[in-house]
N, CA, C and O atoms as a DFTB+ gen file, in Angstrom:
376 C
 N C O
     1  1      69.025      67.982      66.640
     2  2      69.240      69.345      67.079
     3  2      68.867      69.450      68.548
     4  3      67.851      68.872      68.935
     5  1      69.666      70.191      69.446
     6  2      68.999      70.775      70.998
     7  2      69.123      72.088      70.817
     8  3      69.486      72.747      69.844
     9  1      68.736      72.408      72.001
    10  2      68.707      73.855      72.460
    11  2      69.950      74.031      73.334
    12  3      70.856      73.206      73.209
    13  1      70.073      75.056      74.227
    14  2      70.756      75.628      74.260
    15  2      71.349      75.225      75.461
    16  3      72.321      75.854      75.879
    17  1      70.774      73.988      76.252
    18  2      70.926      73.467      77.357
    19  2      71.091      72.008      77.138
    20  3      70.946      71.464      76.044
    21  1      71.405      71.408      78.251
    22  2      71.442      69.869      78.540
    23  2      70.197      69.564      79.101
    24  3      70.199      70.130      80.194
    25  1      68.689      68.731      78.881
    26  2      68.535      68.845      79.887
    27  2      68.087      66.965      80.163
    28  3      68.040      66.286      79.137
    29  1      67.874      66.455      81.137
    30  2      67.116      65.081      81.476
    31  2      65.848      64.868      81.220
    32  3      64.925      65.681      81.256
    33  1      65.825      63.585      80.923
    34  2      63.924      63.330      80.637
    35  2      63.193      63.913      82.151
    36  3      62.019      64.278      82.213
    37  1      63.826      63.912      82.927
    38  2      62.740      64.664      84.282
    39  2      62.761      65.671      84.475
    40  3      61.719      66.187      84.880
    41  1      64.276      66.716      84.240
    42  2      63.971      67.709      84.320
    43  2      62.866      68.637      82.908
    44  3      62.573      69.832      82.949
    45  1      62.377      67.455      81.581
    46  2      61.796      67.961      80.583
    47  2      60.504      67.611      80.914
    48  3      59.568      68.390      80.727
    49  1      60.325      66.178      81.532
    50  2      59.077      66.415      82.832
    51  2      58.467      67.550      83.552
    52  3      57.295      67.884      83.725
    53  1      59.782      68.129      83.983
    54  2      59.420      68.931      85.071
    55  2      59.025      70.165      84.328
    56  3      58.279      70.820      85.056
    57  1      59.213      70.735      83.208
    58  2      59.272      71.937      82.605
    59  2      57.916      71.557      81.928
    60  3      57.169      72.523      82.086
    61  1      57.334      70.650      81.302
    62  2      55.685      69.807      80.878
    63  2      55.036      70.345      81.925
    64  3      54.457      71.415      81.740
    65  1      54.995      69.654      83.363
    66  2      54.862      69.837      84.611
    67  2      54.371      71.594      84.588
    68  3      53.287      72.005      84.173
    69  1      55.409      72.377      85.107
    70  2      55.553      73.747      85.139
    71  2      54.477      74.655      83.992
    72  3      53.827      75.666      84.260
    73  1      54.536      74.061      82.922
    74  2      54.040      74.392      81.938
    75  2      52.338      74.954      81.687
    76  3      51.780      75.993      81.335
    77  1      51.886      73.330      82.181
    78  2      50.621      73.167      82.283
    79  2      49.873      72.874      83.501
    80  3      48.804      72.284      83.655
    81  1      50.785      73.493      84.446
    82  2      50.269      73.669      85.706
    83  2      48.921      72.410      86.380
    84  3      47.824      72.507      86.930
    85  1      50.026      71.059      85.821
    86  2      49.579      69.905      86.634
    87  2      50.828      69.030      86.384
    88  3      51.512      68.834      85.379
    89  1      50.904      68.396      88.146
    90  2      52.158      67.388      87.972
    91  2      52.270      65.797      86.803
    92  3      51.386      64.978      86.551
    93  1      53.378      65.845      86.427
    94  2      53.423      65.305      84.956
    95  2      54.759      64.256      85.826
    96  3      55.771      64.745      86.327
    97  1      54.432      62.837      85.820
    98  2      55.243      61.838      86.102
    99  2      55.688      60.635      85.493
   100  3      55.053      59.634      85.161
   101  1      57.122      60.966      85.392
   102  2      57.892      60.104      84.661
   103  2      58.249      58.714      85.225
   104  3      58.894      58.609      86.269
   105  1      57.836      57.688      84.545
   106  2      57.858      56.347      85.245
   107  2      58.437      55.937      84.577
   108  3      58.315      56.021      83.355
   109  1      59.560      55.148      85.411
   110  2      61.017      54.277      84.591
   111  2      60.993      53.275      84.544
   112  3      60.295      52.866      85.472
   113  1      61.431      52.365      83.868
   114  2      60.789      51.009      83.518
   115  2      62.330      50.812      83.034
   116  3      62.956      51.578      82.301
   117  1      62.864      49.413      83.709
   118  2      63.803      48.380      83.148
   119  2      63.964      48.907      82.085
   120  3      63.300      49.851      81.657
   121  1      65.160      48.179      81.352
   122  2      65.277      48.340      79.650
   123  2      64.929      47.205      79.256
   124  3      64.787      47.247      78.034
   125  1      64.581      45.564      79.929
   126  2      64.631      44.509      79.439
   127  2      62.811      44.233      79.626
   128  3      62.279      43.170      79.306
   129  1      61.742      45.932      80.446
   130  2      60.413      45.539      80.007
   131  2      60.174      46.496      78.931
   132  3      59.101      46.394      78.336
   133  1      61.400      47.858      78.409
   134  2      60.865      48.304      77.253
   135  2      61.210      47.535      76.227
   136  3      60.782      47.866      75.121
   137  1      61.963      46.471      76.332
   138  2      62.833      45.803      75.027
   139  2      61.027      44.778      74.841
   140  3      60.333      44.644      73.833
   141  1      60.864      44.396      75.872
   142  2      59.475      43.410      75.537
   143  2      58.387      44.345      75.332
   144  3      57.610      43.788      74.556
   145  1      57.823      45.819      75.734
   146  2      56.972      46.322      75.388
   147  2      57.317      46.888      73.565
   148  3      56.471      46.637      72.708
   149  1      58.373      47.494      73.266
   150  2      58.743      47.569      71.907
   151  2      58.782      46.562      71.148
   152  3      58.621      46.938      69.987
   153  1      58.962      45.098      71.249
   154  2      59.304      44.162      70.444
   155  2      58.501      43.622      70.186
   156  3      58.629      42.626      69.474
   157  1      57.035      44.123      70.752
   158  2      55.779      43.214      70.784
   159  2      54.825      44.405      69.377
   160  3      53.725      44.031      68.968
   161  1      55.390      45.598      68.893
   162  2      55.367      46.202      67.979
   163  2      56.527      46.643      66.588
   164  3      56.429      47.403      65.625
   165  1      57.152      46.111      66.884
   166  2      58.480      46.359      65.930
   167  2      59.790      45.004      65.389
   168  3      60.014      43.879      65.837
   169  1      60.292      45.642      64.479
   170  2      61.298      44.924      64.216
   171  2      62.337      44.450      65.394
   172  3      62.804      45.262      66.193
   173  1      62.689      42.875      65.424
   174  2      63.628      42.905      66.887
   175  2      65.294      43.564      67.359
   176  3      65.800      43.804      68.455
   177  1      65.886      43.719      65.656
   178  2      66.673      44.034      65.918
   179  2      66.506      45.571      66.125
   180  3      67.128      46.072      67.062
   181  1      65.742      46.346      65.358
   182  2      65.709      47.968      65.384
   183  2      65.719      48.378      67.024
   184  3      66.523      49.078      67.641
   185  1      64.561      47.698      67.466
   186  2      64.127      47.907      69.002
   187  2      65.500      47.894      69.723
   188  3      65.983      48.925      70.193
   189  1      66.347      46.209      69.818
   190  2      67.446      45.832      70.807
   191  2      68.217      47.085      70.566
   192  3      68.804      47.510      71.561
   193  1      68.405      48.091      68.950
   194  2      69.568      49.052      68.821
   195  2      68.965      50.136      69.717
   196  3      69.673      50.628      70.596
   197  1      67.711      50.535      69.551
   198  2      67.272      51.585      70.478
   199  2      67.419      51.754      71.595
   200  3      67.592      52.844      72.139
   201  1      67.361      50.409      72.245
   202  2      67.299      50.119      73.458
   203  2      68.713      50.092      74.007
   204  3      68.818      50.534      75.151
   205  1      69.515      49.780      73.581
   206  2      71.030      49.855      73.687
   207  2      71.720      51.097      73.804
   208  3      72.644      51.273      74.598
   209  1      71.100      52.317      72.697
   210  2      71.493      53.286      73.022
   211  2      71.118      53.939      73.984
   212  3      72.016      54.515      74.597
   213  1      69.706      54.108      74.488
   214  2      68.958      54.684      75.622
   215  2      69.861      54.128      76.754
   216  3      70.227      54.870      77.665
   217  1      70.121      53.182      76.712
   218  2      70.806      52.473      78.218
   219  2      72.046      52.640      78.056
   220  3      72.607      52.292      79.094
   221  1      73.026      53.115      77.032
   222  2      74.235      53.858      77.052
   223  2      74.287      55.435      77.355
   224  3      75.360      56.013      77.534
   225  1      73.158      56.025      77.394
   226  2      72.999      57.395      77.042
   227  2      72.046      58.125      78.695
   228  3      71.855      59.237      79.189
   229  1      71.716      56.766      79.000
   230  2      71.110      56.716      80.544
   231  2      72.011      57.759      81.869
   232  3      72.503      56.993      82.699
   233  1      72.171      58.593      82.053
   234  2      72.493      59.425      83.308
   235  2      73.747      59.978      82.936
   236  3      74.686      60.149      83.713
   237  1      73.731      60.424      80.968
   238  2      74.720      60.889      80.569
   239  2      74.263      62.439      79.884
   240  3      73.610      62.543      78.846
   241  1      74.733      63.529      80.664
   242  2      74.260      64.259      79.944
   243  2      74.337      64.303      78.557
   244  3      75.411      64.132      77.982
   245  1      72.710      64.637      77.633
   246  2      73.348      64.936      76.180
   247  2      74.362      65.664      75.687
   248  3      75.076      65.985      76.638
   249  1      74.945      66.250      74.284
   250  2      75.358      67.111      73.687
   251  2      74.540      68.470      73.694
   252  3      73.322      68.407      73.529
   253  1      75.101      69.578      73.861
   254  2      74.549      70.515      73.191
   255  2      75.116      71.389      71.923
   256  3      76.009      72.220      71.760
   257  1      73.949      70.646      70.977
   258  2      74.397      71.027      69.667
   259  2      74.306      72.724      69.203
   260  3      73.770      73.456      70.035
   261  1      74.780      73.331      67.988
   262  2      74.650      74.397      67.697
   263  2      74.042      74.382      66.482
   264  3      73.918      75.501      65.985
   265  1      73.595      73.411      65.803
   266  2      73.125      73.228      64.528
   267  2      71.683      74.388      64.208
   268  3      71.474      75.189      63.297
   269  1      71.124      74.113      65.072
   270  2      69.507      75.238      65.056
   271  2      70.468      76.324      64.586
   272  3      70.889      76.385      63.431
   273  1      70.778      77.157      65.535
   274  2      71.739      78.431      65.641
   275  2      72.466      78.608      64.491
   276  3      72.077      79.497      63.734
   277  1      73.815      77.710      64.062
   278  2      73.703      77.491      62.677
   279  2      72.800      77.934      61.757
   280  3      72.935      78.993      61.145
   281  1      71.806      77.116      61.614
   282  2      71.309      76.940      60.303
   283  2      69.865      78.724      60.105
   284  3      69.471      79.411      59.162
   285  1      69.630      78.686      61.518
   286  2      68.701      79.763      62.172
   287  2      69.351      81.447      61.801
   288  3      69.025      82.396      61.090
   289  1      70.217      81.173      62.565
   290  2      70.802      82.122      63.178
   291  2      70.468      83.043      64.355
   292  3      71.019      84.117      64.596
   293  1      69.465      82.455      65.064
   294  2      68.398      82.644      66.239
   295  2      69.097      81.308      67.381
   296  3      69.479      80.199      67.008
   297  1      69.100      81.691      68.412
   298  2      69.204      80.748      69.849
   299  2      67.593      79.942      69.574
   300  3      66.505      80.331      69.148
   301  1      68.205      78.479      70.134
   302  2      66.942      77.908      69.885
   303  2      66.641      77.824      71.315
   304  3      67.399      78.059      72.255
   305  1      65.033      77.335      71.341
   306  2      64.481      77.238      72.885
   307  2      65.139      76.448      73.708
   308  3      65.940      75.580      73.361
   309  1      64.726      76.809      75.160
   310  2      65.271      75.952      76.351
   311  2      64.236      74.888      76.184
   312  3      63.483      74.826      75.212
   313  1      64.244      74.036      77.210
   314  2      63.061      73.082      77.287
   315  2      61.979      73.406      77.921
   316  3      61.001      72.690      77.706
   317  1      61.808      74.707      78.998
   318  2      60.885      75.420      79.067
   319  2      59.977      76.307      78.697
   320  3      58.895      76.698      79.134
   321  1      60.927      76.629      77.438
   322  2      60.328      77.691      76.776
   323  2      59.993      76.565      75.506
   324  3      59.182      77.146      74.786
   325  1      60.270      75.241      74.952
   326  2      59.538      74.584      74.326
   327  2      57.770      73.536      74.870
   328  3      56.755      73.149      74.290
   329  1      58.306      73.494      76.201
   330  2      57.055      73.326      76.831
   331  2      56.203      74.581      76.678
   332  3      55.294      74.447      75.859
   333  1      56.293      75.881      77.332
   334  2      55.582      76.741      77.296
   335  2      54.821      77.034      75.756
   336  3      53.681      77.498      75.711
   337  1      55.658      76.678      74.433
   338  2      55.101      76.898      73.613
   339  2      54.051      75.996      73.069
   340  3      53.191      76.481      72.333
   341  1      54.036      74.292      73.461
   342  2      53.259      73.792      73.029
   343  2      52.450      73.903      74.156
   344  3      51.593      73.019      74.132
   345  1      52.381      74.486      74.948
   346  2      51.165      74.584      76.046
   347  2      50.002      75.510      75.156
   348  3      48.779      75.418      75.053
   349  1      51.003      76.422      74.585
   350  2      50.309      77.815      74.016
   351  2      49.007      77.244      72.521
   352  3      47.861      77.541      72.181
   353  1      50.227      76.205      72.001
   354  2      49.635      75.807      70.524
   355  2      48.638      74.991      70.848
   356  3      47.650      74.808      70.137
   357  1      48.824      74.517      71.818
   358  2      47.316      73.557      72.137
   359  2      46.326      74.224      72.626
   360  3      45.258      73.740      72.251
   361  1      46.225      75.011      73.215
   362  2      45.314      76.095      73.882
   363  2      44.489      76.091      72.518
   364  3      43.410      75.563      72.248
   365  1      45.437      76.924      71.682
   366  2      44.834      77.408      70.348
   367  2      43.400      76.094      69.659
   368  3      42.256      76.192      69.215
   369  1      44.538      74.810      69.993
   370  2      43.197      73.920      69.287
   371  2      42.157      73.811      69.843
   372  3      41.158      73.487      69.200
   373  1      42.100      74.057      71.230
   374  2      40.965      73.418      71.852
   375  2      39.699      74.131      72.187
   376  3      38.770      73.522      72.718
């Protein structure tokens, strides 16, 4: 399921970032040192499929699905307003 937008792992950085009012940095790493950092915990083939898709799916915007909305019948959150909320729920624990 998404929301109601497209958005990038940095711009969902950036909305973390925004959120909790400290800069939040996304560090990119090869696919051939996550294929060795994953494979050193997991099955080899599961990992190589993961890894295959991430690097097909790399500087492509996602889909934006309607399924939430669907099934809801409510607009689901942006990625800011899902940051903002777990900013909120953690507050609560701490």
């Amino acid at each position: 399921m998404s929301g109601p937008e497209s958005v990038t792992r940095r711009e969902q950085a950036e909305c973390i970032s925004e959120s909790i009012g400290r800069k939040v940095v996304l560090e990119e790493t090869t696919a051939e040192d996550y294929l060795d950092a994953l494979g050193r915990r997991g099955d080899a083939e599961v990992v190589d499929t993961l890894v295959r898709h991430l690097v097909e799916a790399d500087g492509r915007p996602a889909p934006v699905l309607t399924m939430y909305q669907d099934l809801t019948s409510t607009e689901g959150r942006t990625a800011s307003g899902v940051a903002r909320r777990a900013t909120m729920v953690t507050a609560c624990w701490q």
